[in-house]
C-alpha positions in Angstrom: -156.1 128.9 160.5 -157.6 128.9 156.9 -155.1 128.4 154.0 -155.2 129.4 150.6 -153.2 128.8 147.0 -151.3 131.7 145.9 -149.8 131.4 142.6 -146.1 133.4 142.3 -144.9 132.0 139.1 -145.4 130.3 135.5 -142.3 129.4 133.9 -140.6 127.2 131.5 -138.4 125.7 134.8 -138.0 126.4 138.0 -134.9 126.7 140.5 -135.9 126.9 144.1 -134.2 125.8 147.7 -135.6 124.7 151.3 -134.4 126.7 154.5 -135.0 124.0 156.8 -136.6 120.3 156.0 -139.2 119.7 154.0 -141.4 116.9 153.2 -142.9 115.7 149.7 -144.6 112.1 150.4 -142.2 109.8 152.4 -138.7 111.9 151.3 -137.5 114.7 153.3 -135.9 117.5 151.2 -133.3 120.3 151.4 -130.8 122.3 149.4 -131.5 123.3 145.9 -133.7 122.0 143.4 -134.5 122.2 139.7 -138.0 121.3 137.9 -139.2 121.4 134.2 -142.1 120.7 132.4 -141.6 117.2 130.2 -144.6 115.9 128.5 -147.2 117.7 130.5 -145.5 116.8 133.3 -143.5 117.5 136.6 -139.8 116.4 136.0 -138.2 116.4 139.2 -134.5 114.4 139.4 -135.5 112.5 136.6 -138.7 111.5 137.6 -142.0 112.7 136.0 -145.0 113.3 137.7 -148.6 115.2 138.0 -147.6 117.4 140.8 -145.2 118.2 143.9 -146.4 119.1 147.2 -143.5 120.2 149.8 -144.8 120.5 152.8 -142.4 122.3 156.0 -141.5 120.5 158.8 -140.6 123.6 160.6 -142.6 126.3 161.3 -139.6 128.4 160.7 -138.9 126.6 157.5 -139.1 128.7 154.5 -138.3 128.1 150.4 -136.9 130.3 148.0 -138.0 131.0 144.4 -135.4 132.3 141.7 -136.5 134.9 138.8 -140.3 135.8 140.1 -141.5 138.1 137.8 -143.0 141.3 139.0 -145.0 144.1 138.2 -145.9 142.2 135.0 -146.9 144.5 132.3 -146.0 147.6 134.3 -143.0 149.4 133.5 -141.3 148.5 136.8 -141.8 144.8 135.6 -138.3 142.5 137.0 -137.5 139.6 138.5 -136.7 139.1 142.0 -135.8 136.3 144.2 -138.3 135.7 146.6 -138.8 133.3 149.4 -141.8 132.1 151.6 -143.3 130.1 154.2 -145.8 127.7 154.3 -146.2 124.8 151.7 -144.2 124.8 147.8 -147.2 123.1 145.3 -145.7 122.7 141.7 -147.7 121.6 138.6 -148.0 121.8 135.0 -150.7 124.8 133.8 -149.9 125.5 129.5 -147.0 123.5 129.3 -145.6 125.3 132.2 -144.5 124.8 135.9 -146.9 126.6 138.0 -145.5 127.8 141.0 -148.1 127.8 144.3 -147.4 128.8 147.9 -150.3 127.5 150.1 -149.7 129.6 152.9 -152.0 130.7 156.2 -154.1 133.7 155.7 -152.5 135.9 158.2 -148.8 135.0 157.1 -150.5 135.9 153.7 -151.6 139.2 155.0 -148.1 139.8 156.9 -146.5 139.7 153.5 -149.3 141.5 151.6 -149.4 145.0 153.6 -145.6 145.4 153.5 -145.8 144.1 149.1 -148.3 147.0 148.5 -146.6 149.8 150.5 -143.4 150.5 152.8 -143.1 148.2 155.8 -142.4 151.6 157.6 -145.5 153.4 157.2 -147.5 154.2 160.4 -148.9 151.8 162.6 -152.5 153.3 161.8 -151.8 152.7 158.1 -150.8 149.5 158.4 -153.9 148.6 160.3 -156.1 149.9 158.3 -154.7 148.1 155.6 -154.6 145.0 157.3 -159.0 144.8 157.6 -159.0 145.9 153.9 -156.8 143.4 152.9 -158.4 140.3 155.0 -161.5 141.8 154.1 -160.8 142.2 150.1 -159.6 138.4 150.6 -162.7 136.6 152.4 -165.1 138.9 149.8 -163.6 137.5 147.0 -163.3 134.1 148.0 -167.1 134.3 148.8 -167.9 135.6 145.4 -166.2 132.9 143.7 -168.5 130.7 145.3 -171.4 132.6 144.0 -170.7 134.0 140.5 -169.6 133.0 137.3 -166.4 135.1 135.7 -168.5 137.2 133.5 -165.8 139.9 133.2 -167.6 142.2 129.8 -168.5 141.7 126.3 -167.9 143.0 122.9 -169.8 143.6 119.3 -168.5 145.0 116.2 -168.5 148.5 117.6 -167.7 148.4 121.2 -165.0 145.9 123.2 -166.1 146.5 127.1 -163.5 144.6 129.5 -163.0 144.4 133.3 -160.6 142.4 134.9 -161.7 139.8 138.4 -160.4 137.4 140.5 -162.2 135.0 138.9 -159.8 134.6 136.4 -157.9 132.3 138.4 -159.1 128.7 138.2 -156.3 126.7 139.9 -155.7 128.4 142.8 -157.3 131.2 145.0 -155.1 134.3 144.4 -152.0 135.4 142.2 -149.2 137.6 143.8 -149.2 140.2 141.5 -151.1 143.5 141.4 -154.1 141.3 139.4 -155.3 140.7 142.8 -152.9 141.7 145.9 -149.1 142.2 146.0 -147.5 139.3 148.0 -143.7 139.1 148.0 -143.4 136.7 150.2 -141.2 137.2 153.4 -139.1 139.0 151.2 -140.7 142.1 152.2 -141.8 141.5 155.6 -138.8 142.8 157.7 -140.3 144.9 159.9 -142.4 144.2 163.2 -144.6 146.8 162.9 -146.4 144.9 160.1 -146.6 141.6 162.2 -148.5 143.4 165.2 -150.4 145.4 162.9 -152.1 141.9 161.3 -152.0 140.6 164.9 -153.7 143.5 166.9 -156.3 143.2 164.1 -156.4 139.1 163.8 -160.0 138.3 162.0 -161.5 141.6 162.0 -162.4 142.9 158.5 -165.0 145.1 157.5 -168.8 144.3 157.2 -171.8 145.3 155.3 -175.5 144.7 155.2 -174.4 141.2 157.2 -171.3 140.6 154.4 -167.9 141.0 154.4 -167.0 144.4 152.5 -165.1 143.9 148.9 -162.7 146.5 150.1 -160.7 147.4 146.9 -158.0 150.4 147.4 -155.7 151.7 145.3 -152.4 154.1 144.9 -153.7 157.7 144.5 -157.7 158.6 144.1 -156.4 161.6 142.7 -159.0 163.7 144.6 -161.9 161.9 144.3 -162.7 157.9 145.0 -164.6 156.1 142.3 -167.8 153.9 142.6 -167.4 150.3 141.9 -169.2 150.3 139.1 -166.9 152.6 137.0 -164.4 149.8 136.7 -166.2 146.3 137.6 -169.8 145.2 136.9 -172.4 147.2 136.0 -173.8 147.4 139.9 -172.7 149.0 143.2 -172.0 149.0 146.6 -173.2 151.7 149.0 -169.4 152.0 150.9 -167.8 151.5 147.3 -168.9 155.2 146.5 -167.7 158.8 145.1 -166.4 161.1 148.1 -163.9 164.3 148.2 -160.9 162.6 150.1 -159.9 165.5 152.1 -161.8 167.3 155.4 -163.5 169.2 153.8 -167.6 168.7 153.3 -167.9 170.9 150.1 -170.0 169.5 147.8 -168.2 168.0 144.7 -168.6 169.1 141.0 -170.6 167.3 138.3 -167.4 165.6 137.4 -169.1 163.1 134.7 -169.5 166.2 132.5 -166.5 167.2 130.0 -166.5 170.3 131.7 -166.5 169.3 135.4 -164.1 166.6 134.2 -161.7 169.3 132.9 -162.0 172.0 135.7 -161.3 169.3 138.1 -158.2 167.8 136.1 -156.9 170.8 135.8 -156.8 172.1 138.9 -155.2 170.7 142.4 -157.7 170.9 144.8 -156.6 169.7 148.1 -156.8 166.8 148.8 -155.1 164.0 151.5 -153.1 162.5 148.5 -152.3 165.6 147.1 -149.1 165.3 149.4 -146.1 166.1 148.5 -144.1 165.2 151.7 -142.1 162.7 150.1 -141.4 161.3 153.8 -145.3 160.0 153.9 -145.1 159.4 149.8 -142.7 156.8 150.8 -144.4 155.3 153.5 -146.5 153.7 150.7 -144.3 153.7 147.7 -142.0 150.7 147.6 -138.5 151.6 146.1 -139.6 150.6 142.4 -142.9 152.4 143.1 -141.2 155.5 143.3 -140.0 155.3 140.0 -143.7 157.1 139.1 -143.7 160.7 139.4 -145.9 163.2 139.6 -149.2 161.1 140.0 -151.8 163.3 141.7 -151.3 165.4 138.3 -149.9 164.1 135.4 -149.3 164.5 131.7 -148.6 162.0 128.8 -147.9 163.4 124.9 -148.1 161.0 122.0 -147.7 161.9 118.2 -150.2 160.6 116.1 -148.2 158.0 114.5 -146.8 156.7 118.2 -150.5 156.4 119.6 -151.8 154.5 116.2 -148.9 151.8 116.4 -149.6 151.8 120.3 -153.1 151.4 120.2 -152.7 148.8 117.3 -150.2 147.0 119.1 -152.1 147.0 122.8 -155.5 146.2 121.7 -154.4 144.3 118.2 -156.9 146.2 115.9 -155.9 148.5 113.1 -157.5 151.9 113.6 -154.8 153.6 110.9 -153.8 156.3 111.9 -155.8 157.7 115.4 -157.6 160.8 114.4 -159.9 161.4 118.1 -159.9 160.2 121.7 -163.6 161.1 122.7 -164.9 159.9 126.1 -168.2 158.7 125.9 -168.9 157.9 129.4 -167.3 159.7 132.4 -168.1 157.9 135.9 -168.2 159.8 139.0 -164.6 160.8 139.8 -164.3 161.8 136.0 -163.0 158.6 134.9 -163.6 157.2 132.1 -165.8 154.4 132.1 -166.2 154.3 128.0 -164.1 156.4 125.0 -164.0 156.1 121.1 -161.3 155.5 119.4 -161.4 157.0 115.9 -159.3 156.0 112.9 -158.7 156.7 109.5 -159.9 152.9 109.2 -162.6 152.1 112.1 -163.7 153.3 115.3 -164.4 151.1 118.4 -166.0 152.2 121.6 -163.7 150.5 124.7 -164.2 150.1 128.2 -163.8 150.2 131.1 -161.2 151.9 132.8 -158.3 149.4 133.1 -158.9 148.5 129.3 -158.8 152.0 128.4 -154.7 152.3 130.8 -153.9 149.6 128.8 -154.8 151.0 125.2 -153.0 154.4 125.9 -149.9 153.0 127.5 -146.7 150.6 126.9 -147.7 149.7 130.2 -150.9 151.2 132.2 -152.0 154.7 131.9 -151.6 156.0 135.4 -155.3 156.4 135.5 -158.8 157.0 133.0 -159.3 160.4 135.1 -157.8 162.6 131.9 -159.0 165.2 129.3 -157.8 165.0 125.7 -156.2 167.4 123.8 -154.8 167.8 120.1 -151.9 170.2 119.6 -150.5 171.0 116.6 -146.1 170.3 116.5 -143.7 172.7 114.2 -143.5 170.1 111.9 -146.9 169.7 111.3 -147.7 166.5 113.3 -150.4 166.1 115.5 -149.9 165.6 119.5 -152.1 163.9 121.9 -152.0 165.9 124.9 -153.1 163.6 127.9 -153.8 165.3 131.2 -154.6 163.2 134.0 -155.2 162.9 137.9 -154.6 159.6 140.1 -152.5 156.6 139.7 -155.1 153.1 139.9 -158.9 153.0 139.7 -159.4 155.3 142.3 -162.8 153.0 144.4 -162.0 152.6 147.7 -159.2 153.2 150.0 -156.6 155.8 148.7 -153.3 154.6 149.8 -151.6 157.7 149.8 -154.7 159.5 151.4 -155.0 156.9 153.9 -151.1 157.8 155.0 -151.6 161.4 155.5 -154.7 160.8 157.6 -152.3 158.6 159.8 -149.3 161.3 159.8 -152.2 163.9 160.8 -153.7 161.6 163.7 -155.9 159.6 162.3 -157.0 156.2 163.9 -157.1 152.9 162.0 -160.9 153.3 162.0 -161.4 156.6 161.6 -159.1 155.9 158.4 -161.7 153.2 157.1 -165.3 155.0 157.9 -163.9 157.8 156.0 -163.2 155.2 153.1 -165.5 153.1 153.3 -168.8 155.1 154.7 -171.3 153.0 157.2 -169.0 149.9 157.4 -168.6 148.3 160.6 -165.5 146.1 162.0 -166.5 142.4 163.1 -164.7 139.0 163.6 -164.4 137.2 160.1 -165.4 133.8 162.6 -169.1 135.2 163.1 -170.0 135.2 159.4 -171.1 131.5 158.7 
């Protein structure tokens, strides 16, 4: 079974402990252990070296990791402590210990599917999110064979950013939303999620004789949005705009101001549009549900709030933030490109996850929002911010995908509506 590096922590030192032996060269360990970065270095009971590689010699042998950070830069941001199977790898990255859990892809995917959503959700969820996860995993490790990490570029009036796997360099994946959720064993107490991966063992999703780069995300809002909108500047056929609900109506221009707006504004229905907080929390983990109120949402800054936001997110000084104007809207009324204009410059910035991360302390729940500027009793100016979705919106909708189970759905049915003229095959009959 394949292995890959997954890297859970950076960190000035480390505590951790072994459930069960484990073996680093010719010394079998156990108990509690400490490590620090010394000189560029491993120090590990006062000895210093390169790196540590603690290898089980159990299969039921697990380790445990103090103080993982989560949900880094996002509002739920803690630490937990987190344990794991497979193999403990320590080195020094920055002047830091690097913390690496080379672990089996399917125990990776066991972890993964009940990280990103409830381990209770509905066998056909869980399925369905076990061939977009292997798949999303094989894709990207293909692509990292064939392209370089261009992820945007910038000039004096426009900073265009997009954020890839790629950015990782020692090892294949980290464990945080960046790529895929993985919480180790932590989260995996439920059995459901271990005969989901199994009853799906291999199969992930193909397309034009590749492995699909199925991305999902929380809430689509409505409306799923092509790959392009948030990643390079090309797209996929199954990574397209489409109306997630049953219905075959025809959707709006929405990369028009106007379609934008009337579909913002409204609620159409939708398969996320749920509010049975029973399914809602079938995919929203207990921190998750500290967001509210994501398939509609509004956010108000003052004028002086945004311009020390802004200033302090994206480290240029605007002044003081007199418009928000989107430039470019993609398909689901994201959007893909908006100007900010200050008393003291005005930038162009993109693309959607650049654009969460300007407006917010943390992300932005989506780019799928309309501006408005209202005018407070005391004469300040608000930013009125109405939005739809929570995440990029291309793909699978997480939420959507868990009312289609609750309404009878099948694990594939769940995935051609997704991911349009895919087909399922055995990852071991792509060379």
């Amino acid at each position: 079974m394949r292995r890959i590096d997954v890297g859970i922590l950076l960190s000035e030192g480390v505590e951790f402990s072994f459930n069960g032996d484990y073996r680093c060269g010719d010394e079998v360990c156990t108990g509690r252990h400490t490590v620090s970065s010394v000189e560029g270095k491993i120090c590990w009971q006062g000895t210093l070296c390169d790196r540590l590689l603690f290898e089980p010699c159990a299969e039921d042998s697990f380790f445990t990791i103090e103080n993982v950070v989560i949900g880094i830069d996002f509002h739920w941001q803690r630490k937990e402590r987190q344990s794991f199977k497979g193999s403990l790898l320590l080195f020094v990255e920055e002047g830091r210990v690097r913390v690496v859990n080379r672990v089996a892809v399917e125990d990776y995917l066991v972890s993964v599917i009940s990280s990103e959503m409830s381990a209770t959700s509905s066998m056909q969820l869980l399925k369905a999110h076990a061939v977009i996860s292997r798949s999303w995993l094989y894709a990207q490790l293909e692509r990292a064979k064939n392209s370089e990490a261009v992820c945007g570029y910038s000039t004096d009036d426009e900073i265009i950013r997009w954020y890839a796997r790629e950015d990782h360099t020692l090892f294949d994946f980290c464990a945080d939303d960046h790529c895929q959720r993985y919480q180790g064993i932590t989260m995996a107490a439920n059995s459901n999620v271990e005969r989901a991966v199994k009853e799906t063992e291999n199969m992930v999703l193909a397309s034009g004789g590749k492995v699909c780069d199925a991305r999902f995300s929380k809430c689509c809002g409505g409306v799923t949005e092509r790959f392009s909108a948030c990643w390079e500047d090309s797209d996929v056929e199954y990574l397209t705009v489409l109306r997630d609900s049953e219905s075959s109506e025809p959707l709006p221009p929405l990369d028009t101001e106007e379609g934008a707006r009337a579909w913002i504004e409204s609620v159409p229905d939708a398969f996320c549009s749920s509010p049975d907080g029973r399914v809602i929390s079938q995919v929203l983990n207990s921190y998750d549900q500290e967001t509210a109120d994501f398939y509609r949402w509004t956010v108000v800054y003052d004028s002086d709030t945004l311009s020390a936001l802004v200033r302090e997110k994206s480290g240029i000084d605007f002044g003081l933030i007199k418009e928000l104007i989107p430039v470019e809207r993609g398909a689901s009324g994201r959007i893909v490109r908006l100007k900010i204009v200050g008393t003291n410059r005005s930038i162009v910035v993109g693309k959607e996850l650049e654009i969460r991360r300007w407006l917010s302390p943390s992300h932005l729940y989506s780019s799928a929002f309309v501006v408005d500027k209202q005018m407070a009793d005391d004469g300040t100016v608000n930013f009125v911010l109405k939005g739809a979705g929570w995440g990029h919106g291309v793909g699978l909708c997480q939420i959507g995908a868990a009312v289609m189970g609750e309404k009878g759905y099948s694990y594939k049915e769940i995935l051609a509506h997704y991911y349009p003229g895919t087909e399922l095959k055995n990852i071991n009959n792509f060379s």
